[in-house]
Phi, psi and omega in degrees: 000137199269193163257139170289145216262215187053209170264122168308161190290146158295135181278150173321130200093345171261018192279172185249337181233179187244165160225128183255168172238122164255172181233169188199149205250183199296345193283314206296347195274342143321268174321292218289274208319329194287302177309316142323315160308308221270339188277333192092347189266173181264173198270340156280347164296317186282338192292309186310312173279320170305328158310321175279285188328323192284326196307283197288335182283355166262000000 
């Protein structure tokens, strides 16, 4: 019997992260990709933080 290969599955209620999904219409995805570029960071990186930012400013 072979083994499965990877990392086991996590019991249910331990994952450490969420995943959101947006849909974004083409200008913006323009301007946020210019903004990305220009920050250096990758875009789950940048995404993560304008999310924590936008967060704390309310």
């Amino acid at each position: 019997m072979k083994t499965k290969m990877g990392r086991p599955k996590l019991p249910k209620g331990t994952a450490n992260s969420v995943v959101f999904s947006v849909k974004i219409a083409a200008n913006a995805a323009e301007q946020i990709e210019s903004a990305i570029k220009k920050s250096g960071l990758k875009k789950p990186e940048w995404a993560r933080n304008a999310l924590i930012h936008a967060a704390s400013a309310s």
